[in-house]
Structure formats: structure tokens, C-alpha cells
C-alpha positions as a printed NumPy array, in Angstrom:
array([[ -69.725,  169.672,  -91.43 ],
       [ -69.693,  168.972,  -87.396],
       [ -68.329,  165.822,  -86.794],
       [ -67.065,  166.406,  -83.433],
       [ -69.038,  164.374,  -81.502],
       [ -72.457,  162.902,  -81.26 ],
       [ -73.143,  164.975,  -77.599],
       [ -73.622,  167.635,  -79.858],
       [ -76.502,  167.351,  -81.805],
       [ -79.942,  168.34 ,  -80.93 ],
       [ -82.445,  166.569,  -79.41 ],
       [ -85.423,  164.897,  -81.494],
       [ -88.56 ,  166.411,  -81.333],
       [ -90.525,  163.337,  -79.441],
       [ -88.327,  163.85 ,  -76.672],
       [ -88.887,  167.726,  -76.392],
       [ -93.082,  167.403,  -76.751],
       [ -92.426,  164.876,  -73.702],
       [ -90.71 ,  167.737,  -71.154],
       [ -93.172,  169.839,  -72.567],
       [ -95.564,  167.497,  -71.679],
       [ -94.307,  166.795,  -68.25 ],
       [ -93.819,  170.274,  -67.238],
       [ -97.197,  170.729,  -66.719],
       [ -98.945,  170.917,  -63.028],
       [ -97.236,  169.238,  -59.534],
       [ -95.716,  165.905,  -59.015],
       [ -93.733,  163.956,  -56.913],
       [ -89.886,  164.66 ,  -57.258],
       [ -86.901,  162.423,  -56.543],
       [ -87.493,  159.527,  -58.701],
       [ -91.32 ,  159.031,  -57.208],
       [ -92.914,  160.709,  -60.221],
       [ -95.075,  158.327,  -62.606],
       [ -93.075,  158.33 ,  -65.42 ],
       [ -90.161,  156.961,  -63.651],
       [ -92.83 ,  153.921,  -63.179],
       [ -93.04 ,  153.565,  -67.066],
       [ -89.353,  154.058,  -67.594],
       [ -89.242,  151.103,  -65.273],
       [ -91.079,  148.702,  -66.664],
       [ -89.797,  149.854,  -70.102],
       [ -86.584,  149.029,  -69.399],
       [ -87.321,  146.066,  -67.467],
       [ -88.865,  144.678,  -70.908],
       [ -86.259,  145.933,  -72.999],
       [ -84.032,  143.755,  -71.084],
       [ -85.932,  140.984,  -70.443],
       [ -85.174,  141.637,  -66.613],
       [ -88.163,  142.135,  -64.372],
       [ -86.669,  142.205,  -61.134],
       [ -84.151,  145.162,  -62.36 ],
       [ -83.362,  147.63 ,  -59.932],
       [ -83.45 ,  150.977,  -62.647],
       [ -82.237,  154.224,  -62.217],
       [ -81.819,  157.461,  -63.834],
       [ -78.566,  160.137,  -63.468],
       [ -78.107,  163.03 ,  -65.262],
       [ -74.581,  162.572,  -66.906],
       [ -72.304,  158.975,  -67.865],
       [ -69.323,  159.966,  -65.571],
       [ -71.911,  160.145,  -62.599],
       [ -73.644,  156.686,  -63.834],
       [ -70.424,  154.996,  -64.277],
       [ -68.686,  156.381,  -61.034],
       [ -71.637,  155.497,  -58.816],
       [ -71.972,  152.389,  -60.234],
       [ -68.369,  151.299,  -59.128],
       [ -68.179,  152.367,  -56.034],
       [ -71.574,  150.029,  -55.533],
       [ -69.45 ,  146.979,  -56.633],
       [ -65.77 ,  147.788,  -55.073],
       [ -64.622,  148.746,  -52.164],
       [ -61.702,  151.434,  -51.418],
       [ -58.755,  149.006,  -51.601],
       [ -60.148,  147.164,  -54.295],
       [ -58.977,  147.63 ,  -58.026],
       [ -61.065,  148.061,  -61.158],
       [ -60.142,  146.551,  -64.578],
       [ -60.566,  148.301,  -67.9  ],
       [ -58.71 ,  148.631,  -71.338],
       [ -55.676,  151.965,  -71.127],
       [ -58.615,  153.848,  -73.2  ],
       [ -61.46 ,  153.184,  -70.991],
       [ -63.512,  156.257,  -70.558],
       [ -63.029,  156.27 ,  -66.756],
       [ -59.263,  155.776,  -66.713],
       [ -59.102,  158.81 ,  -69.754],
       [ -62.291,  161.011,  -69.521],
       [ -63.292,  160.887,  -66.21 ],
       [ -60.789,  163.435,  -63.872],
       [ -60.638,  160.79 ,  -61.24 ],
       [ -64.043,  160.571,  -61.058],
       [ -64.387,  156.799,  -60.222],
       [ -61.279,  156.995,  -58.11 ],
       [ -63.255,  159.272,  -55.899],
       [ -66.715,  158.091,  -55.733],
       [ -65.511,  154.338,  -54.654],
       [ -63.305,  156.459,  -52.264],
       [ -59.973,  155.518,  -53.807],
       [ -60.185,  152.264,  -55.706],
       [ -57.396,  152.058,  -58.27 ],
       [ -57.804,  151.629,  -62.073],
       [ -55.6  ,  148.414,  -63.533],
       [ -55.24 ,  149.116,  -67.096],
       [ -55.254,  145.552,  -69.263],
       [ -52.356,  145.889,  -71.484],
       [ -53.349,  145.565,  -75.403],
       [ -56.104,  147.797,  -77.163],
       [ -59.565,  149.041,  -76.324],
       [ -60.719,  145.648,  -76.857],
       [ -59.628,  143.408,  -73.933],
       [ -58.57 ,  140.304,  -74.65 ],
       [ -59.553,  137.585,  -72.272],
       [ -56.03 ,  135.728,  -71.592],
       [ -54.468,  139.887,  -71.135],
       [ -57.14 ,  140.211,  -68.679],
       [ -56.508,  137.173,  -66.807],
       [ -53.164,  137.609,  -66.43 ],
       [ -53.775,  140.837,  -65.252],
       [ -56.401,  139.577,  -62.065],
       [ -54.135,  136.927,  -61.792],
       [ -51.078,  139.553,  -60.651],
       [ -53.48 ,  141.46 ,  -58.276],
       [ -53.578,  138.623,  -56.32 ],
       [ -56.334,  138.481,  -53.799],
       [ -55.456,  138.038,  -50.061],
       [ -52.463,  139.852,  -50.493],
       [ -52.734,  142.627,  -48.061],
       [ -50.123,  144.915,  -49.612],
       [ -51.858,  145.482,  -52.897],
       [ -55.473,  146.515,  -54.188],
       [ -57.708,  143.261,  -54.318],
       [ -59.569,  142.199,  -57.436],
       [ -62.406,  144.555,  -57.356],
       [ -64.9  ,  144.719,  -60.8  ],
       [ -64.198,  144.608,  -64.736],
       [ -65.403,  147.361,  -66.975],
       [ -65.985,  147.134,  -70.114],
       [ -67.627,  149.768,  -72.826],
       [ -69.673,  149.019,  -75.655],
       [ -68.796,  150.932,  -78.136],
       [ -65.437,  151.045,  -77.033],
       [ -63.825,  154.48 ,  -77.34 ],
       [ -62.027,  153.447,  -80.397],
       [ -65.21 ,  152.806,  -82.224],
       [ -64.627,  149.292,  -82.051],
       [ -67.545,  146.499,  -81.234],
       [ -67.059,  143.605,  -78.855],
       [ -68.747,  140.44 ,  -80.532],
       [ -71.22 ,  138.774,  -78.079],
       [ -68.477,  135.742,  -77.987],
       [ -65.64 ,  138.408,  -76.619],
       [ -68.165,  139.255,  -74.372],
       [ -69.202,  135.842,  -73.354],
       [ -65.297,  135.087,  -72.995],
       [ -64.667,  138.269,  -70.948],
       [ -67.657,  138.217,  -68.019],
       [ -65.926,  133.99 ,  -67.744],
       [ -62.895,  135.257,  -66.763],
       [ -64.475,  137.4  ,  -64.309],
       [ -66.992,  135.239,  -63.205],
       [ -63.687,  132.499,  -62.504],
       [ -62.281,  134.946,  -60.397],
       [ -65.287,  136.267,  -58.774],
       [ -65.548,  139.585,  -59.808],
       [ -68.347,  141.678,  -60.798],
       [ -69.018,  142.938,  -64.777],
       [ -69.686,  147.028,  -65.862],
       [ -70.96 ,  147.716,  -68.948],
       [ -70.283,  151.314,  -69.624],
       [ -72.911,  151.444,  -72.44 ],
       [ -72.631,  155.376,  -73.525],
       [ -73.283,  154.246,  -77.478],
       [ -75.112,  151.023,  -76.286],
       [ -77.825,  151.796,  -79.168],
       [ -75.095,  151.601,  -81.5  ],
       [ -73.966,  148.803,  -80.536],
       [ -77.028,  146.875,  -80.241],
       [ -77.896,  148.038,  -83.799],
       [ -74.342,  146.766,  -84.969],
       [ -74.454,  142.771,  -83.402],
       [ -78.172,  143.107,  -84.518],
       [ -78.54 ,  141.65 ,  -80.904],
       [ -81.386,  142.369,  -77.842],
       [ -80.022,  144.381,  -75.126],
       [ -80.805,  141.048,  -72.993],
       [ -77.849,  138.759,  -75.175],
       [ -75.165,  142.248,  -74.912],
       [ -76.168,  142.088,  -70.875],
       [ -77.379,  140.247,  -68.288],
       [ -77.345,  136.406,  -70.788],
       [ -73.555,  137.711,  -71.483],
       [ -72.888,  137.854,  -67.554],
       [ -72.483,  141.45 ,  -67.497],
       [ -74.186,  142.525,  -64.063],
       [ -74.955,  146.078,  -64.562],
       [ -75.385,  147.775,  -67.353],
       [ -75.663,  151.695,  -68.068],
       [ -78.082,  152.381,  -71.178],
       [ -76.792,  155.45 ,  -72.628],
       [ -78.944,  158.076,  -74.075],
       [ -77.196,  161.331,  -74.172],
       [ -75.264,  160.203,  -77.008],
       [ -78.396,  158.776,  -78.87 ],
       [ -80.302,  161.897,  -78.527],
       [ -81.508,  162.966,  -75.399],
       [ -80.871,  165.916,  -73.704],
       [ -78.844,  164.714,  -70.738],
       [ -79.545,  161.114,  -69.298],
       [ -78.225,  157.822,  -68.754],
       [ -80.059,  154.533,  -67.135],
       [ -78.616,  152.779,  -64.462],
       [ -79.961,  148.869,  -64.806],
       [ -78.567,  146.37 ,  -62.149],
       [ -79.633,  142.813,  -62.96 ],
       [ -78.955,  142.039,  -59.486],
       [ -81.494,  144.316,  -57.184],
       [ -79.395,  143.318,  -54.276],
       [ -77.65 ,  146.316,  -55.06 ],
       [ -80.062,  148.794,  -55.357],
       [ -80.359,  150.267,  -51.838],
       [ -76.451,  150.648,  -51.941],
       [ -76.626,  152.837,  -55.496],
       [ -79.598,  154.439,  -53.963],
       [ -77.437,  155.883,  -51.036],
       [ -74.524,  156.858,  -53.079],
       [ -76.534,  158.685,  -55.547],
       [ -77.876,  160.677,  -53.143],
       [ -74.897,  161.525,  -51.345],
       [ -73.135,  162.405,  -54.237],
       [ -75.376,  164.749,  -55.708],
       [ -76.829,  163.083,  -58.287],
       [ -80.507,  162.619,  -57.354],
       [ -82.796,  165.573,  -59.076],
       [ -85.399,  166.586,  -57.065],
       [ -87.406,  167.469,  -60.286],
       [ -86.676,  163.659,  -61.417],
       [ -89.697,  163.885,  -64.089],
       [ -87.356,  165.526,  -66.438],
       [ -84.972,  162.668,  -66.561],
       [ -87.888,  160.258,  -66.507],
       [ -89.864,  162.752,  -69.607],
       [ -86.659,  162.029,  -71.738],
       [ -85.828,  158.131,  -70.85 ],
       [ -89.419,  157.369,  -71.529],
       [ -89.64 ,  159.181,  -74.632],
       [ -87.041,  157.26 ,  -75.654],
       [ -88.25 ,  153.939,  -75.036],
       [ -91.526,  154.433,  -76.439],
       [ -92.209,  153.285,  -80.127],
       [ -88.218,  151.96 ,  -79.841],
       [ -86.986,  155.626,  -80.595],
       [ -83.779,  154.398,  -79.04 ],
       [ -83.336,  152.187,  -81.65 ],
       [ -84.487,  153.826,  -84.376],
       [ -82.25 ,  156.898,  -83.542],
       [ -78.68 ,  154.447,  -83.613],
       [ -79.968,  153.391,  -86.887],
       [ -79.535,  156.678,  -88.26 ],
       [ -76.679,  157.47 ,  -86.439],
       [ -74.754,  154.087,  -88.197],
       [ -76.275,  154.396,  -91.639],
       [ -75.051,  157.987,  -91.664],
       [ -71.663,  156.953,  -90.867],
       [ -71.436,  153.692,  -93.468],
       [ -72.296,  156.747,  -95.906],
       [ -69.252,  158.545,  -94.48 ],
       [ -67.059,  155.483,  -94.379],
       [ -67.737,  155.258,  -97.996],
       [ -66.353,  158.11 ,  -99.296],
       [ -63.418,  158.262,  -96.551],
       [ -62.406,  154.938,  -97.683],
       [ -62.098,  156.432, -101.435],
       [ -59.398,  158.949, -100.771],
       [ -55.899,  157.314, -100.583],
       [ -54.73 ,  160.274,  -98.071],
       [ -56.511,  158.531,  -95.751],
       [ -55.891,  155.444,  -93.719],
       [ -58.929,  153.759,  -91.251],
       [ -57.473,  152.37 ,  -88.067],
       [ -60.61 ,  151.231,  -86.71 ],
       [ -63.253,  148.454,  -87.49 ],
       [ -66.167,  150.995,  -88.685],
       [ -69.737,  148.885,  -87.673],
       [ -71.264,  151.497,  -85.434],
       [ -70.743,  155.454,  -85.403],
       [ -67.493,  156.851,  -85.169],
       [ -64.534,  156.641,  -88.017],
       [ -60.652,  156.766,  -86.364],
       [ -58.021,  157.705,  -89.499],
       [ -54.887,  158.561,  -89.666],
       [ -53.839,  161.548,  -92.537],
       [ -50.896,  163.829,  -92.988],
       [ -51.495,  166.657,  -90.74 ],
       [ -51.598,  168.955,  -94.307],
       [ -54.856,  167.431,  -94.704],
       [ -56.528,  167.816,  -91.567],
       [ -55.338,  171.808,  -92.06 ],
       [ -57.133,  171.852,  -95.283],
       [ -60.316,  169.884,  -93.932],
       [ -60.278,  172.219,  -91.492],
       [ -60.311,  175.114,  -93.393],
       [ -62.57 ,  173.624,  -95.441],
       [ -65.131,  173.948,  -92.627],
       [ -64.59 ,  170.371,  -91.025],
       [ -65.061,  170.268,  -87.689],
       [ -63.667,  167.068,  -85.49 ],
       [ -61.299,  165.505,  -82.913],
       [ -57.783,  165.393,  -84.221],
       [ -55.333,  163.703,  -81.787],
       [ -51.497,  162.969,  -81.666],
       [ -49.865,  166.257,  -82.163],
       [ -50.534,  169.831,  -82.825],
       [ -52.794,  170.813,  -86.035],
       [ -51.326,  173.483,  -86.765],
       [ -47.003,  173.261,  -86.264],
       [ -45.061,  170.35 ,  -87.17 ],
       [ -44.47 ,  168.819,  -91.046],
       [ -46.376,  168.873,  -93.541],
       [ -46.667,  164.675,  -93.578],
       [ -46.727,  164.204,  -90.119],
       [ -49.28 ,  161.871,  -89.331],
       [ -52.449,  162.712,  -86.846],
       [ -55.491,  160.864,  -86.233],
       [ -58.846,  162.209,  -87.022],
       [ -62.058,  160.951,  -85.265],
       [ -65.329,  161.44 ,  -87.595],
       [ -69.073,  161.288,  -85.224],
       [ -72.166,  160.79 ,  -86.654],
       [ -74.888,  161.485,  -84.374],
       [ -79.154,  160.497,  -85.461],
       [ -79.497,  163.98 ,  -86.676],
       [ -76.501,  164.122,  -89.268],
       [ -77.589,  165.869,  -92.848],
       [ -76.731,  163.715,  -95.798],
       [ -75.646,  166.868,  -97.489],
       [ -73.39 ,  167.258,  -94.88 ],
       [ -71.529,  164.005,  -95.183],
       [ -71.603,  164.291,  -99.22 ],
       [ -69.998,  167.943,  -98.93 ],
       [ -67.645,  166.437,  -96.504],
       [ -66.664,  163.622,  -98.66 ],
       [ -66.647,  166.071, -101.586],
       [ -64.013,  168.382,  -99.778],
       [ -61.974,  165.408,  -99.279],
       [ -61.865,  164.076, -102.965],
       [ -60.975,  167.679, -103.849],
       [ -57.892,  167.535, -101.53 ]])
């Protein structure tokens, strides 16, 4: 019963045949190799975008890091939600690849709301030469609550940005999910949204360790080009990043592995919703489940062979009914016996 996180699962078949595939004979390394052609034009149609400047890194803290310091510069500031996975996950990360832009956290949730974030641009004034200048907005999709941003919130978010002049992130680690959620194209959650770059996630969504890079503005690319390279994040031996990305694109695997991942967790939700030791904090329409429970019953679930992120205190010392949030992951590859042995557990507690 791993719920832990949906980076932990394995990696479907299709994609493995495809390194397989690729590993055999010579070909051109750092990004020149055919399939980084295909994965290209795949994601150029996926998005509706055919002047797209794609790219492929290796991990989401090097996709979204590099693609901030292409949009900011060092005395600019970057605004996200006080959960954002770069001002919480990232060890500085961003800070240091746009060579020491600051993070402005938007007061309120990991939703931002569009009058919180104006207010917020409005008080890093720009022209002011003692403070950071109005840099970018990130946003992520999922957010790291496990929430969904409707394509209006969206909309109303990249207009605020767009009044002020300021470039849109999408950090898109569960974009799949997301995309299977709205029941959107990837075009309407992007570029037709006035987000200007995107990064398509597909570690998260099964692959074994890459993330695309899509600027809808190729004015850019030469810039993200550079800083890849300089910060270590080009592969010589690109056609494994391109073996995966295309695999996933072909046949819509991408998709058809989020739809997996969310029907496994609406069969999850279910039964968590049943027990009344159990309260959901978060609106459930993609793949993760945030719920708060006395801490007795996260020491039984664990015990019970439960595996997931609890947060807000120590498991093990403290009372009985003190109160600790759980965070349930379904990943593509999730057993239904699994989820129906975890649910069980839980009734029985």
C-alpha cells in the first residue's frame, strides 16, 4: 500500500522497449539525435504551437530553475503561491540559477488569487531601485495541494501579469493530470491561457526521469540553450531523454497514463471519504488526496503497512488526537487491490 508519491512507481513497458530500442548503434548526442526531431514536432502538435522552441532536462527542479533565470534577471523577483514547489522543494535552486532573483510569496493558498497577486506586483513597485523589480509569475498545475486551477483562474491570473508586463511559468510536474481533470487540450491550459512557457512533466506520469521544456515564444530559446548548458543539464547521450519523451507522446500514452493515475485515486477518494476519522482538505479532481486524522490513526495505518507523506508534527510522540495531515499518491501503475486493502484497513480502524 505505497502511496508516497507518484515518482515512485515504475516505468510502463512502452517506454522501456523505446531505450531499448534506442540503445542500439551510434548517434548524434546533445539534443541532435533524431528522436529529439519527433519529440519536437510531437509536442509542437500537442500544443498546437509550431514555432515552439522544445527542450528536454533530466529532472523538474533543473526545468523550472533554468526556465526562470531565462525570463528574470538577478534583481528581479518571481511570484508564486507560499507552497510553490520552488519556494518549498527546490534548496534555492531557482534563487541560484537566475543568479539571485528573490521569491515573493502571494499571501492566501496554493491557488493564487488574482486581486492577492496584484496587490502583491503592485508593492514591488517597478523603477524603484531599492527593491527587486517585477520579474515572472509561476504558477503549477496541479498545485502542490492537489488542487486544479480552472482555465478561468488561469485566464484571470496570466491578465494580471500580462497588465503589468510580466512573463507566465507553468510548472506543469502533474500537467497530465491536470489536463485529464479540466478535460481541456494542453493548447487552452497554455499558450490560449497566456501562460508563456510551459514545462510538460513526465517523471511523475511515468517516465523514468524527464521533463519538456516548451517556450511559446522561440525568442527565448538561444538564452535557455546557454543556461542549460552551463548549468549542467545538457546530456551528451540526449537520445535517452528523447527515447522516453517520445514514447510518451506516441499513441497519447501521456494521456492515457493520468487517466489511470485519477481513476485510481476517485477509487481511493471513495472509500477515504467513508470513514468519519477522516477529514479531506483538498478539492480531489486529479491524483493526490490531502486529510487530516488523529495522529492514532496514521500510527495504525502505518502499521498496517500504509506507506505516505504525513506532515504537521511527529508520527510517532505527541497525543493520541492530535491532528496530522496525510497526503495519499496515486501514480498510472497503482493495483486496485491495493487501494481496496487500503480502504479496507481504514474501515477496520
Amino acid at each position: 500500500m505505497f502511496f508516497a508519491s507518484d515518482n515512485s512507481g515504475p516505468v510502463p513497458q512502452a517506454v522501456l522497449d523505446a531505450l531499448a530500442e534506442a540503445n542500439q548503434g551510434y548517434t548524434l548526442g546533445y539534443g541532435a539525435d533524431a528522436l529529439m526531431e519527433e519529440v519536437r514536432q510531437r509536442v509542437r502538435d500537442v500544443f498546437e504551437a509550431p514555432e515552439a522552441a522544445v527542450y528536454l532536462t533530466a529532472t523538474g527542479t533543473s526545468a523550472n530553475s533554468l526556465v526562470l533565470a531565462t525570463l528574470v534577471n538577478p534583481y528581479d523577483t518571481i511570484f508564486c503561491s507560499p507552497v510553490a514547489h520552488i519556494e518549498e522543494d527546490e534548496c534555492n535552486a531557482p534563487e541560484f540559477y537566475t543568479g539571485g532573483a528573490k521569491l515573493t510569496l502571494v499571501p492566501g493558498s496554493d491557488r493564487i488569487d488574482p486581486e492577492a497577486l496584484s496587490r502583491c506586483i503592485v508593492s514591488r513597485a517597478a523603477g524603484r531601485v531599492h527593491g527587486p523589480q517585477p520579474g515572472a509569475l509561476s504558477l503549477t498545475q496541479v498545485t502542490e495541494m492537489g488542487n486544479v486551477y480552472s482555465l478561468d483562474e488561469l485566464r484571470a491570473l496570466c491578465a494580471v501579469a500580462k497588465a503589468h508586463e510580466i512573463p507566465v511559468h507553468l510548472d506543469g510536474a502533474r500537467f497530465a493530470n491536470a489536463i485529464v481533470s479540466l478535460g481541456c487540450t494542453p493548447a487552452e491550459m497554455t499558450w490560449k491561457a497566456g501562460v508563456d512557457v510551459a514545462v510538460f512533466g513526465g517523471t511523475k506520469n511515468g517516465l523514468m526521469g524527464v521533463e519538456a521544456v516548451v517556450f511559446f515564444d522561440p525568442a527565448h530559446a538561444w538564452e535557455f540553450e546557454l543556461r542549460r548548458k552551463r548549468g549542467g543539464h545538457l546530456f551528451s547521450k540526449h537520445r535517452y531523454l528523447s527515447a522516453q519523451m517520445a514514447a510518451y507522446l506516441r499513441d497519447d500514452l501521456w494521456l492515457s497514463l493520468a487517466q489511470r493515475a485519477n481513476a485510481n485515486t476517485a477509487r481511493l477518494l471513495d472509500g477515504v471519504r467513508a470513514s468519519n476519522r477522516v477529514e479531506i482538505v483538498n478539492d480531489v479532481t486529479a491524483n493526490m488526496i490531502f486529510f487530516d486524522a488523529p495522529r492514532d490513526l496514521h500510527q495504525a495505518l502505518r502499521r498496517g503497512g500504509a506507506v505516505y507523506a504525513i506532515s504537521g508534527g511527529s508520527v510517532d510522540e505527541g497525543p493520541a488526537d492530535g491532528i496530522l495531515q496525510g497526503r495519499l499518491v496515486c501514480d498510472w501503475s497503482m493495483p486496485e487491490e491495493n487501494i481496496d486493502a487500503f480502504v479496507s484497513l481504514l474501515n477496520r480502524l
